[in-house]
C-alpha positions, 0 to 999 in steps of 0.5 A: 424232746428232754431237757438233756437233749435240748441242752446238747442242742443249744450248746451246739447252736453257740459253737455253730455261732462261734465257728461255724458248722463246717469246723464245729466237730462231735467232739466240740459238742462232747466238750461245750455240753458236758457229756460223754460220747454215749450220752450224745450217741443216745439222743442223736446219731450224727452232727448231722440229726442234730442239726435238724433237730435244731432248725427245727427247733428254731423254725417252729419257734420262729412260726408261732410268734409270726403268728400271734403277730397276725391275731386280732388284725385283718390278713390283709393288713399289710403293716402286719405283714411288714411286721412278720417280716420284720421279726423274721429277719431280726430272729433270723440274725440273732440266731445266724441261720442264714450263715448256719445254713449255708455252712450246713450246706456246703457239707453236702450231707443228704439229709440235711440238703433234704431238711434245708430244701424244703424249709426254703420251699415251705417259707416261699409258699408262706409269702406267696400265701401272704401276697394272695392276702393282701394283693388284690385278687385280679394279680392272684396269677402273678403272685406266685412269681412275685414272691419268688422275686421278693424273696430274692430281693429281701436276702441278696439286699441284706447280704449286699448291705452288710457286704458293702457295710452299708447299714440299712435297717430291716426295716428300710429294705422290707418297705423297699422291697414289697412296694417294688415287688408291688411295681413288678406283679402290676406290670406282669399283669398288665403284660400278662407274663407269668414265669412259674406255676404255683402248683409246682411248689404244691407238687413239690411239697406234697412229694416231701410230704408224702413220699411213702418211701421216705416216711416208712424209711424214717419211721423204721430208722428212728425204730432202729435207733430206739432199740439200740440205744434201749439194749446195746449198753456198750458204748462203743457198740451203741455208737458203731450201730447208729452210725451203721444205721445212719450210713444205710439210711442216708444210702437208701434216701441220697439212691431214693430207689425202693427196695428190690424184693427177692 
């Protein structure tokens, strides 16, 4: 990725920021980065592509700093963890992605419900990871339903907070939450109650990831796109083949059937 096109998606974070995604046009963008409609048709076929781009952007950045959190402490060390979440929760808020995200989904566009879908689904898989490296290894069948139950407790504690205005700090709900998440694994163990297998988020992970469909349909789309942005000079005619492109693409993946060979 240049600059130009991380440029163009930093100025759309901002207006995400400022008003949302849902009143937040292609025009906003055009105007907030400086550019013409085919310099934005060059780089992104849609609001919709660059809003992908940009979370992922952010969940990347957001990954290799957790990480180097965790370098030179033991996995198991809980006040690391605690820290991970910690800074989890303060970049999240920085960079509005929990209100970004519900906007973008109220959208209801497929790619994007796609996109945010399996970020939530890889961000459970991380905390039941986590749990499995620091709770003892007897309440391993119950960890998975427990990160399930604190990944509920962390969001709707911090949206119940800045609903009521009453401010509790990240820190003081992180704490709460793992040591009566805590409470609820050793009760489910003791009661031998298990709610969800933890292989159905495997399986759900490994359909994301690999989905011949979807790959060799992306891998053709982004083929596609190159091209015309390569040969169509036209800007008119460069921006009604990308939207073409993209309108078939979204298509194929919201019917998620295979082509019919004749």
């Amino acid at each position: 990725m240049n600059k130009k096109q991380r440029d163009i998606i930093e100025h759309a974070h901002k207006l995400f920021i400022e008003k949302g995604y849902s009143d937040t046009s292609v025009q906003d963008i055009f105007e907030r980065s400086d550019i013409s409609k085919g310099t934005f048709y060059k780089y992104f076929s849609s609001k919709s592509e660059l809003s992908i781009s940009l979370l992922s952007i952010l969940h990347e950045s957001m990954r290799l700093q957790r990480e180097k959190l965790l370098l030179g402490h033991k996995e198991s060390d809980r006040l690391v963890f605690e820290e991970q979440l910690i800074f989890m929760m303060r970049f999240n808020e920085e960079n509005k992605l929990h209100e970004i995200i519900d906007d973008m989904l109220v959208s209801n566009e497929t790619k994007l419900f796609h996109y945010v879908r399996d970020m939530k689904a890889k961000s459970l898989n991380w905390i039941y990871k986590r749990f499995q490296q620091i709770f003892p290894q007897e309440l391993a069948p119950y960890l998975f339903d427990g990160a399930v139950v604190f990944n509920g407790m962390l969001i709707n504690i911090f949206i119940t907070s800045k609903t009521l205005n009453h401010i509790l700090t990240i820190e003081e709900i992180i704490r709460y939450c793992i040591k009566y998440t805590e409470v609820n694994i050793r009760a489910a163990s003791e009661q031998k109650e298990q709610l969800f297998n933890p292989e159905e988020l495997f399986s759900l992970l490994d359909d994301q990831s690999n989905d011949l469909l979807t790959t060799e349909l992306t891998r053709a789309t982004t083929i596609m796109k190159r091209f015309v942005a390569k040969n169509v000079m036209n800007e008119t005619q460069q921006k009604t083949c990308l939207e073409f492109i993209t309108f078939i693409s979204d298509e194929l993946m919201q019917n998620n059937t295979p082509p019919v060979n004749f």
